[in-house]
C-alpha positions as CSV (number, residue, x, y, z in Angstrom):
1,X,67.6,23.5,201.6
2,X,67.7,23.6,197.8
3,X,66.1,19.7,197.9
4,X,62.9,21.4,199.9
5,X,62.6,24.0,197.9
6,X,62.5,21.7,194.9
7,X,60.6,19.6,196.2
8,X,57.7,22.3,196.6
9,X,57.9,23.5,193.3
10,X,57.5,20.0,192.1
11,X,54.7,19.5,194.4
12,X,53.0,23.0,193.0
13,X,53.3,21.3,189.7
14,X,51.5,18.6,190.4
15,X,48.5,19.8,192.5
16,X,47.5,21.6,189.7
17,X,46.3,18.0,188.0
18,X,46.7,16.4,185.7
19,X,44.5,17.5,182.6
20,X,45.8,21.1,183.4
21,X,49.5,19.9,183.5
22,X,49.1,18.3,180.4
23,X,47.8,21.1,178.4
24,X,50.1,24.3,179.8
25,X,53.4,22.1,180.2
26,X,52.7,19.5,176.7
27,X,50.2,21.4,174.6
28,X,50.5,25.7,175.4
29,X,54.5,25.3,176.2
30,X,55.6,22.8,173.9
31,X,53.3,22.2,171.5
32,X,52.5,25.8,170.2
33,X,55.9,26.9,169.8
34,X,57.3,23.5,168.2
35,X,54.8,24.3,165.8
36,X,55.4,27.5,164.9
37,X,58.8,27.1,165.0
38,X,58.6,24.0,162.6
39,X,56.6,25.8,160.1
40,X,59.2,29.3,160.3
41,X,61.4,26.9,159.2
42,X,60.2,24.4,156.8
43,X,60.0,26.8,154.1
44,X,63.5,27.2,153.8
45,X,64.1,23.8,153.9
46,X,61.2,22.4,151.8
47,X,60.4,25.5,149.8
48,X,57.2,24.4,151.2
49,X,54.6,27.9,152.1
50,X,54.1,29.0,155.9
51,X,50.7,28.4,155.7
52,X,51.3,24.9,154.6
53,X,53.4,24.0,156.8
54,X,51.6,26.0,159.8
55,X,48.4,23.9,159.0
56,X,50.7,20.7,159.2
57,X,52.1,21.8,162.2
58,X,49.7,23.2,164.0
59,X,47.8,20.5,165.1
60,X,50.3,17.7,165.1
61,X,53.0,19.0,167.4
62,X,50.2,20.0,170.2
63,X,48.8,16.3,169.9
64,X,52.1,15.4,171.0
65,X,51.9,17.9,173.6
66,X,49.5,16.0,175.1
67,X,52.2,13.1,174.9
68,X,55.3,15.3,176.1
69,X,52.8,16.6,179.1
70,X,51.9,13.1,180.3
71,X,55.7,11.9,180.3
72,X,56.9,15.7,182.2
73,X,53.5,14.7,184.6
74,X,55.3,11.1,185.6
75,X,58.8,12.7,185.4
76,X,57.8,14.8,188.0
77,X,55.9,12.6,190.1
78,X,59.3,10.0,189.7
79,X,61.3,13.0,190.9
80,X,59.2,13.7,194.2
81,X,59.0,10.3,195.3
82,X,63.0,10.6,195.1
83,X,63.5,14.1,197.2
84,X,61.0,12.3,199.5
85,X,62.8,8.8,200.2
86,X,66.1,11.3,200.6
């Protein structure tokens, strides 16, 4: 039961598309707060400013969003061909 359940959710994930999956799982859900993270804590590090280190972060992390969204899109595509074969 757990499997079909799964599997649904998976599927739910992917009917949304690609270009959306990218930007609310890679850019708005890891992206955003990687980089706001990164730059609450550079300071302390680095000595470096917020602001500094927000303008840094703030567009690099999301480009990789786009990355990190592409590799959870194929993850989860991977992962349903698996529950189906079961």
């Amino acid at each position: 039961m757990e499997s079909k359940e799964t599997l649904n959710k998976l599927q739910r994930k992917i009917e949304m598309g690609l270009p959306k999956h990218i930007l609310v799982y890679g850019v708005i859900l890891w992206g955003i707060p990687t980089a706001l993270f990164y730059a609450a804590i550079t300071p302390f590090f680095t000595g470096q400013s917020f602001m500094a280190s927000l303008s840094f972060s703030i567009w690099v992390f999301p480009v990789g969003g786009i990355f990190y969204g592409l590799f959870s899109w194929l993850k989860t595509k991977r992962q349903i061909e698996m529950l189906k074969t079961k």
